[in-house]
C-alpha positions in Angstrom: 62.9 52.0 95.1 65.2 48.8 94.6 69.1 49.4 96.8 71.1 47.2 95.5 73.5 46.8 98.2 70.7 46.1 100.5 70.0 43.3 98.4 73.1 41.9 98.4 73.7 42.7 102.3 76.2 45.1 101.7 76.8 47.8 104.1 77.6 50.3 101.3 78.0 50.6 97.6 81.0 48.9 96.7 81.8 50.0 93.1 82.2 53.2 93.1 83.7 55.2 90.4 84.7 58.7 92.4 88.6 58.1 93.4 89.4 58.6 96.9 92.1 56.9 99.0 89.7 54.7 100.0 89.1 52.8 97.4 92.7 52.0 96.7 93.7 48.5 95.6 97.2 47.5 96.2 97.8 45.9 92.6 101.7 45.4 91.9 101.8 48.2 89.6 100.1 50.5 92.1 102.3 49.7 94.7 105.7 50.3 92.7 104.3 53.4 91.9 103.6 54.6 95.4 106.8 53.7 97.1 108.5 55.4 94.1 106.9 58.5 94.3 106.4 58.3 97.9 110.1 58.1 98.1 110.8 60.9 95.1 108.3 63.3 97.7 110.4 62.7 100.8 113.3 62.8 98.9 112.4 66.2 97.3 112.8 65.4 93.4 112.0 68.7 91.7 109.3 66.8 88.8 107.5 63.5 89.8 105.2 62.4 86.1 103.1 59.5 86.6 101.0 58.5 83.3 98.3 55.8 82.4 95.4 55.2 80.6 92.0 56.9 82.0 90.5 55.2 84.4 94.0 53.3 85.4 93.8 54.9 88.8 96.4 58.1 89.4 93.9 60.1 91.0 93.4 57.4 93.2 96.8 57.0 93.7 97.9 59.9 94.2 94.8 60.5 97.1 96.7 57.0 98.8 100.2 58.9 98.9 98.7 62.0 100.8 97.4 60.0 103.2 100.7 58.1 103.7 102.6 61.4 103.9 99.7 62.5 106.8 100.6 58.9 108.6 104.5 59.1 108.2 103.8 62.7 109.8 105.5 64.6 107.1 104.4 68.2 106.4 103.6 68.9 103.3 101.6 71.5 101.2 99.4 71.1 98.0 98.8 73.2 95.2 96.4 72.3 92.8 95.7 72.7 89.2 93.0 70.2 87.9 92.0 72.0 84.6 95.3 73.0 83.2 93.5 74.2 79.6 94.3 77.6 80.1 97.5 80.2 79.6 100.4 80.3 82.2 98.5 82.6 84.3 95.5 81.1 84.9 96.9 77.8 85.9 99.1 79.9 88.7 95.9 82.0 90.0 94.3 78.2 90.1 97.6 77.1 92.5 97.8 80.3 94.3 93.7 79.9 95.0 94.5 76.6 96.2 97.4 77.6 98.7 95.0 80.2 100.4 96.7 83.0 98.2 94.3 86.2 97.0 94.8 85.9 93.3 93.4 89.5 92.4 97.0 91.2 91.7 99.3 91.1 88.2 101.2 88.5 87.2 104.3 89.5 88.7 103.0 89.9 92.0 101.0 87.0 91.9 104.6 84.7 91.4 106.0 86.8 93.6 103.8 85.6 96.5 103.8 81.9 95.5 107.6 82.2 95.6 107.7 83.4 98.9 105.1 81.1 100.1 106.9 78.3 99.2 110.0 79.7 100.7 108.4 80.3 104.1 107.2 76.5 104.0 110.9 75.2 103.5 111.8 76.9 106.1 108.8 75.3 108.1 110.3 71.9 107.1 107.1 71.9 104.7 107.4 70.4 101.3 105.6 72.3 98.9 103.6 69.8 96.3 102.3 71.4 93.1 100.0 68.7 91.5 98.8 69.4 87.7 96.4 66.7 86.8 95.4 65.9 82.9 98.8 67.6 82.0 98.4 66.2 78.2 96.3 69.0 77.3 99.3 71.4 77.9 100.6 71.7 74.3 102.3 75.4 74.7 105.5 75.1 74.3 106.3 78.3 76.6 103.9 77.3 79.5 106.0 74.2 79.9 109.6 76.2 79.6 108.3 78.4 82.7 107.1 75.4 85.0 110.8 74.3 84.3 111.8 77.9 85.3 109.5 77.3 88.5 112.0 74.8 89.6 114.9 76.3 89.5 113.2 78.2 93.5 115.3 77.1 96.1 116.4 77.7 99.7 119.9 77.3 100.7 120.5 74.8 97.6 117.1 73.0 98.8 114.4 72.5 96.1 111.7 75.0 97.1 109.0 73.0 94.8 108.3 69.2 93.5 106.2 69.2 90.5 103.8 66.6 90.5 103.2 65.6 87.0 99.6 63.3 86.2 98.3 62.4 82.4 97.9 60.3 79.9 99.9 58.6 77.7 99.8 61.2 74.7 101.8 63.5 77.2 105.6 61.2 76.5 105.9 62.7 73.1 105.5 66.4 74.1 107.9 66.0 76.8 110.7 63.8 74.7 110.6 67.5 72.8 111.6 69.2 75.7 115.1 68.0 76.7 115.5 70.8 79.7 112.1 69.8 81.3 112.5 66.0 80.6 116.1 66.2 82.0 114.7 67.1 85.5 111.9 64.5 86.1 113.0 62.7 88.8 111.0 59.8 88.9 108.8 58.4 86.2 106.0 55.8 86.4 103.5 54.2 83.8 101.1 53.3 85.8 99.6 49.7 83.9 96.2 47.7 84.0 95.3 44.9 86.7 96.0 41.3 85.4 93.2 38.5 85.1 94.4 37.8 88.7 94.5 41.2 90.1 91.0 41.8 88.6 89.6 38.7 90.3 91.7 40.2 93.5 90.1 44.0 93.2 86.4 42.6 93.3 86.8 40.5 95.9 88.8 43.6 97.8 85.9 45.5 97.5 83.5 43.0 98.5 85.0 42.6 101.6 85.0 46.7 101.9 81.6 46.4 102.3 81.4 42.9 104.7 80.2 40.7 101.9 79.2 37.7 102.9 79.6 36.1 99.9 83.2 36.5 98.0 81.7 34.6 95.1 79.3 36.3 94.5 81.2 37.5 90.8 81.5 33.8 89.1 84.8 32.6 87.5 83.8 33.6 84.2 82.3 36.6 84.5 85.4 37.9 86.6 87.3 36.9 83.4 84.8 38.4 81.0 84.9 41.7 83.0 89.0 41.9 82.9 88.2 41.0 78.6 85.9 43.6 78.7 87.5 46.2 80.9 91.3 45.8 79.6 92.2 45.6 83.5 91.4 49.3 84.2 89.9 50.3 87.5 87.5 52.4 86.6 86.0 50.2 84.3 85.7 47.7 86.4 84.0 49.4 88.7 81.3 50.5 85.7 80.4 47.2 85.0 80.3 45.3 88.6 78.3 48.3 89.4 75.6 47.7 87.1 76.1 44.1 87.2 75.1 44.0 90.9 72.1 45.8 90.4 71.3 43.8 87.0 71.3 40.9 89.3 69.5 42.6 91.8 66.7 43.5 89.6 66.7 39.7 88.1 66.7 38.1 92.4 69.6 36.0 91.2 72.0 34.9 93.8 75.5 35.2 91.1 76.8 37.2 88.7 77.9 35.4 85.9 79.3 35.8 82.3 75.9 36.4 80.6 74.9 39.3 83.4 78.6 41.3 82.5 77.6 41.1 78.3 74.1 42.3 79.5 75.3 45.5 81.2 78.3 46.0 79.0 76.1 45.7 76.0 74.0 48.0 77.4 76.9 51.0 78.0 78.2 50.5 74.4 75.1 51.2 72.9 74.2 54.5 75.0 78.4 55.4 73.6 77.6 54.0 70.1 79.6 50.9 70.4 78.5 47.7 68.6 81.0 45.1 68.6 83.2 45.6 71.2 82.8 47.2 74.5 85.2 49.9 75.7 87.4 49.1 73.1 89.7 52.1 73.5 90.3 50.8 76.6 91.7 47.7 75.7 95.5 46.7 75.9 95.6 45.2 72.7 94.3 48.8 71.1 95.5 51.3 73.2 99.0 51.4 72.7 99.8 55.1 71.4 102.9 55.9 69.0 104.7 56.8 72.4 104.6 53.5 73.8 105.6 51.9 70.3 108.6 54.2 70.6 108.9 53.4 74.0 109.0 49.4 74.1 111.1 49.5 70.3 113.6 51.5 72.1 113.8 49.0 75.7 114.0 46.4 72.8 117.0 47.5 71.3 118.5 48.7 74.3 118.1 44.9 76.1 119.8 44.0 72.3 122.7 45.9 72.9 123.2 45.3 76.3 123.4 41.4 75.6 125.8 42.3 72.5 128.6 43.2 75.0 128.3 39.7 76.5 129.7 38.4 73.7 132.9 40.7 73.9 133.8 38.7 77.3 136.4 36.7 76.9 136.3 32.4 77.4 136.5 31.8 81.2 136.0 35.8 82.4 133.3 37.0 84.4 129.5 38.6 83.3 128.6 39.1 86.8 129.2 42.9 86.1 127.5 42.9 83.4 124.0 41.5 84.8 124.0 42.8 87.9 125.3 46.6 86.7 123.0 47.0 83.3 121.0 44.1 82.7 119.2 43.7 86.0 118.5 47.6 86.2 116.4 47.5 83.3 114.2 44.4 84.2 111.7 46.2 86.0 110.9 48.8 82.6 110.9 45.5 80.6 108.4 44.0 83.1 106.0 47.1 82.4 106.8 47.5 79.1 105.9 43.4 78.6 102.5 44.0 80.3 101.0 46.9 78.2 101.9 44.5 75.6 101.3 45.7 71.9 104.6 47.4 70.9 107.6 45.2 72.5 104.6 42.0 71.5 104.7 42.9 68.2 108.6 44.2 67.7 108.9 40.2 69.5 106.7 38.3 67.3 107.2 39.6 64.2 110.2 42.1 63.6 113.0 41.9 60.9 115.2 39.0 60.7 118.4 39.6 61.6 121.3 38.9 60.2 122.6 37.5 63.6 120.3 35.6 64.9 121.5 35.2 68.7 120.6 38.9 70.0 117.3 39.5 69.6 116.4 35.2 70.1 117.6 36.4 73.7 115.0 39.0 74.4 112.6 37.4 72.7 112.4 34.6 75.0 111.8 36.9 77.6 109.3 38.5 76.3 107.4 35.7 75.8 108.6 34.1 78.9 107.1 36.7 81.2 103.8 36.6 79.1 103.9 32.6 79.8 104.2 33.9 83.4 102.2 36.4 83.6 99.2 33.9 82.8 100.6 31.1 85.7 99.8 34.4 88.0 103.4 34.9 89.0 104.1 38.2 90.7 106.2 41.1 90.7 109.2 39.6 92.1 109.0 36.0 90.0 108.7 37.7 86.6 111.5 39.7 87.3 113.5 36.6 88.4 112.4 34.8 84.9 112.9 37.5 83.1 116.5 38.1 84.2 117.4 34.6 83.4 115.7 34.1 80.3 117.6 37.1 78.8 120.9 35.8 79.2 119.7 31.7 79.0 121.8 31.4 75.8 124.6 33.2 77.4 126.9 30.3 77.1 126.3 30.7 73.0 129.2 32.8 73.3 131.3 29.9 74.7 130.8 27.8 71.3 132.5 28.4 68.0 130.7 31.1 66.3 130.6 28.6 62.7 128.7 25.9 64.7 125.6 28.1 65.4 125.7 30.0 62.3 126.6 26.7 60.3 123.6 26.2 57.2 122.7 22.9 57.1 122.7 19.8 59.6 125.5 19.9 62.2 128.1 16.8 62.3 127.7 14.9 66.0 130.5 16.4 67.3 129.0 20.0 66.5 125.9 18.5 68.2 127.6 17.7 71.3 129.5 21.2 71.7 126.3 23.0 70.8 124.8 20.7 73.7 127.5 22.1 75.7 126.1 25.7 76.2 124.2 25.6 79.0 127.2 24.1 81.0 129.1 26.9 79.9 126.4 29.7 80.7 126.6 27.5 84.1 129.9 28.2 84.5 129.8 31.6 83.6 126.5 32.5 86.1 127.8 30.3 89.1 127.8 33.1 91.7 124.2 34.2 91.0 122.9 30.7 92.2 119.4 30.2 90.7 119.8 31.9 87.5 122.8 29.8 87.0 120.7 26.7 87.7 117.4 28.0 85.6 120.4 28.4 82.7 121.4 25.1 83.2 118.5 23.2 83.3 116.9 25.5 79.6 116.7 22.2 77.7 116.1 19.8 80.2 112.8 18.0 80.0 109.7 16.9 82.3 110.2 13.2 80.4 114.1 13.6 80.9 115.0 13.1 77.4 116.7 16.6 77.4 120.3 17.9 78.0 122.7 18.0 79.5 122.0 16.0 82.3 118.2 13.9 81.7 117.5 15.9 84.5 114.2 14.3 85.8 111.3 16.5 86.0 110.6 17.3 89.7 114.4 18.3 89.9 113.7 20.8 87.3 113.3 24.6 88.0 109.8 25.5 86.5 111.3 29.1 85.0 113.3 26.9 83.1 110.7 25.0 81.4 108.9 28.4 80.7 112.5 29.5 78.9 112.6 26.3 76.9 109.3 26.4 75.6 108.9 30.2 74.5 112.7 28.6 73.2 111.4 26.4 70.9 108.3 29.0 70.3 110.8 31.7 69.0 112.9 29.3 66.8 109.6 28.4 65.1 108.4 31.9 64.0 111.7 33.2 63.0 114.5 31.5 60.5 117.9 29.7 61.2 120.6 29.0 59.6 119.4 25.7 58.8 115.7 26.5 57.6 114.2 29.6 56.0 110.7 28.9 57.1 108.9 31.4 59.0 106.3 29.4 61.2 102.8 31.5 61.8 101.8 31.6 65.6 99.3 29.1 65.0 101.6 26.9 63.4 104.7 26.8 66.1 101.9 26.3 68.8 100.4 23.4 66.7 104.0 22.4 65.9 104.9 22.4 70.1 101.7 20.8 71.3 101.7 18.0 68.6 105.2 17.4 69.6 106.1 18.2 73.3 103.6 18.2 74.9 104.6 15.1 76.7 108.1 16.8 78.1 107.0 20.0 79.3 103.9 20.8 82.6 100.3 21.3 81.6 100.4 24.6 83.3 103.5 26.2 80.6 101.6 24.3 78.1 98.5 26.3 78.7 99.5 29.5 79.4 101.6 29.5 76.1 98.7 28.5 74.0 96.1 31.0 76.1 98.3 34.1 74.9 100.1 33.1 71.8 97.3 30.9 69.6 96.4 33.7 68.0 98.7 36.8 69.7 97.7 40.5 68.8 98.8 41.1 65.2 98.0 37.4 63.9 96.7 37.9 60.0 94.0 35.4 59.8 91.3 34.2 57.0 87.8 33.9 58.5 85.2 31.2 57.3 83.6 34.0 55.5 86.9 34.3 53.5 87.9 37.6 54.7 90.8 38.7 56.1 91.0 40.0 59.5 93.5 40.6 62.6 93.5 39.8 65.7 93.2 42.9 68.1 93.0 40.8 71.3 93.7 37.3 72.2 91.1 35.2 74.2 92.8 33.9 77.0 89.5 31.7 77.9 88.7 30.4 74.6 92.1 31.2 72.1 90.5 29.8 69.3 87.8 32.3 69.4 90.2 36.1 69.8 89.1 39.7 68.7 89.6 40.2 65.1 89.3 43.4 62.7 88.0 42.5 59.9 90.2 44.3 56.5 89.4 42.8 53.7 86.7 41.3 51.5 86.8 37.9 50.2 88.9 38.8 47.0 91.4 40.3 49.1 90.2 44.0 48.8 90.5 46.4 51.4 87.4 47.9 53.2 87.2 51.6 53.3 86.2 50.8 56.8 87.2 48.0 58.8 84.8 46.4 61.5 86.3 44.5 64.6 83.9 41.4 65.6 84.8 39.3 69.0 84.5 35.6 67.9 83.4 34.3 71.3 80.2 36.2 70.8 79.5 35.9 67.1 79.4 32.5 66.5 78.7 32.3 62.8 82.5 33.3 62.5 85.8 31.3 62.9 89.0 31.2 62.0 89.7 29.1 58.9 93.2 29.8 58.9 96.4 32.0 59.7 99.0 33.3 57.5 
């Protein structure tokens, strides 16, 4: 009988899909999770709720924090409920079994005990930790008043209990509907998908779990095909390299490439009745539930009317306050929000014109900034910093006369030069924050120095800037100005960019902004079969050749059922055109 890991000289199997503490992978939006909730546990919050997508990797999570709690030696004890499908009682006789509790009395009796068990604990310096996994499935409205009731125990003003709150997304809009539960969660995380980098990062982690001799053994494009394939989620990653190694096992090949991952994947969607796409629920593209719409619409229009108050500073005053107190505080819910991608995407690319432009140009750019990025494989820290800058770039907007920017039709040369003026003014305005001042600055310089204000020549220019002037220019193309009413399709503002400045900004922006935004999610397109499709999912490898569901026929009439075909893998399709 063939042992794949004995092939491949592994000391052990190192794919494997049961979550333990283990197998954690320190990806940047594991790690913000786990010093947040490590910190919400020490600190005693009464309700932790961490959500994701299955297979993003709470369980495993959550087994990492117990062992940090065990190696920062603080007590601590667990209740349990993993199937919370049943009434209010049974998920207490399922924490009371798993405190060591006999669960044979009443009701009464049986809370009774669990109070004063978690009493006696406080007093032991113990913190009492009641976990309820899969807590979406809760859709009583009563059972979720009493777990609020539950932490309302207490021990001279100490929290007797922290709730410990795990599910999926579908749990947000339950809870928005209950404001007195909602009110007390003390720390919230959505816990996101691994990038292309962080994918290529997790094999190789676990490769080297199990003293791999080869790291390479996963090829550049199949590590790229598996994040497609995957959507970046743990689990599934783990299901394909799994199979994949013993695929090339089976075949004595000494790689895994692209070919090998469609093999196996193609494989799993047929046993699960897929056809053209595998794990498609799973992807980022077509996951995104009516709660995380909500969600990214509202950061959206909070970030808009945040950067509205900037413009109620007076000439010459201060915005440090400003930035700092509520701009910065919200960059790191942008950041997530950003990287699950469909709803604050969408709300960027293509939402209502406004009847003030300004605004929402501002978060635009940084939303399509830190996707520009995202795909140079900045981390945590340098997508916060470009963020925070590219949402106040045009900060100094507020400096010029409102009828010069708002002016329809061409500007005189002396409107030129004080619209040219801005990002000295922003300058001025951001001095005391140092590099955001300079990245603010430096927005329409240019690598061939034929920009402003200063023909700043390229290697003195701050990269984030160039990212902020291209997405700049990107924005201005898809959306109308006072001067032209033309609404640019994706394709057509990257066309437009590359044709034309291509020349003044790095090969590296240049890239990454045609790898996510060719044909972005949401792009109606017209197929060489002369149907109309959209695109689902964006092909960061090969952008001319994205996911597409296909709507209607070839006279423009809607399918009663719409079929979703990747281009990359059929190749008797193509894109004739976008609208």
């Amino acid at each position: 009988m063939l042992e794949y890991e004995k092939y491949w000289h592994f000391i052990d199997l190192p794919f494997k899909v049961f979550p333990s503490g283990d197998t954690y992978f320190p990806s940047a939006t594991h790690e913000e999770a786990r010093a947040r909730i490590f910190q919400a546990i020490r600190t005693r919050k009464r309700i932790i709720l961490i959500t994701g997508k299955p297979g993003s990797g709470k369980t495993t999570l959550w087994k990492k924090i117990k062992g940090d709690l065990e190696q920062h030696h603080i007590p601590f004890a667990m209740g349990v409920a993993e199937n919370p499908m049943g009434n209010f009682s049974e998920i207490m006789r399922e924490m009371g079994e798993s405190m060591g509790l006999p669960t044979s009395r009443d009701n009464g009796e049986l809370l009774g005990a669990l109070r004063d068990k978690l009493r006696d604990n406080v007093k032991r310096g113990t913190t009492n930790i009641w976990l309820i996994d899969e807590c979406q499935v809760i859709k009583d409205t009563d059972i979720w008043e009493r777990l609020r009731l539950l932490t309302n125990w207490s021990l001279n003003g100490s929290p007797a209990l922290t709730l410990f709150l795990l599910g999926q997304p579908e749990v947000i809009p339950i809870l928005r509907e209950k404001e007195g539960f909602s009110q007390r969660i003390g720390a919230y995380y959505i816990l996101g998908a691994l990038s292309l980098q962080e994918t290529g990062a997790y094999i190789e982690y676990h490769l080297k779990k199990v003293n791999s001799a080869n790291l390479s053994i996963f090829t550049e494009d199949s590590v790229h095909r598996i994040y497609q394939l995957s959507g970046g989620l743990p689990r599934n990653i783990n299901h394909i390299c799994d199979a994949a190694l013993l695929l090339g096992a089976i075949q004595g090949k000494e790689f895994v490439d692209a070919r090998m991952v469609e093999s196996v994947a193609a494989e799993r969607a047929s046993i699960s009745g897929e056809q053209e796409v595998v794990w498609t629920p799973m992807r980022e593209g077509l996951m995104a539930t009516d709660a995380t719409v909500d969600e990214h619409n509202n950061i959206y229009e909070e970030l808009v009317k945040t950067f509205d108050k900037f413009y109620y500073i007076k000439k010459g005053e201060s915005p440090i306050d400003l930035v700092e107190k509520e701009l910065e505080p919200i960059v790191p819910q942008f950041i997530r929000a950003v990287k699950t991608d469909r709803g604050l995407m969408k709300k960027a690319l293509y939402g209502e014109e406004p009847d003030v432009y300004l605004l929402q140009h501002c978060v635009n750019v940084a939303v399509q900034g830190a996707k520009i990025g995202m795909g140079m494989g900045y981390s945590e820290d340098e997508l916060k910093r470009l963020s925070l800058a590219a949402l106040i770039h045009d900060i100094g907007m507020g400096d010029v006369p409102e009828q010069i920017w708002t002016k329809k039709g061409s500007l005189s040369p002396s409107e030129i030069d004080e619209m040219r003026r801005h990002p000295v003014y922003g300058y001025e305005r951001l001095k005391p924050l140092d590099e955001i001042a300079t990245i603010v600055l430096q927005e329409h310089e240019r690598m061939d120095s034929s920009g402003y204000p200063n023909g700043a020549l390229c290697e003195d220019i701050h990269e984030f800037s160039y990212i902020i002037g291209i997405a700049d220019i990107y924005d201005s193309l898809l959306h109308t100005r006072p001067y032209r009413d033309k609404r640019y399709s994706s394709f057509e503002a990257i066309k437009e960019i590359v044709t034309m400045e291509k020349r003044r900004f790095p090969a590296s922006v240049l890239k990454s902004l045609v790898a996510y935004f060719l044909f972005p999610v949401g792009s109606q397109v017209e197929l060489n079969s002369r149907e109309k499709a959209e695109v689902v999912e964006e092909n960061r490898a090969n952008p001319m050749r994205p996911i597409v569901k296909i709507t209607h026929d070839q006279d423009n009439r809607e399918y009663k059922k719409s079929r979703i075909i990747d281009l990359d893998r059929d190749q008797k399709f193509f894109i004739a055109r976008s609208f």
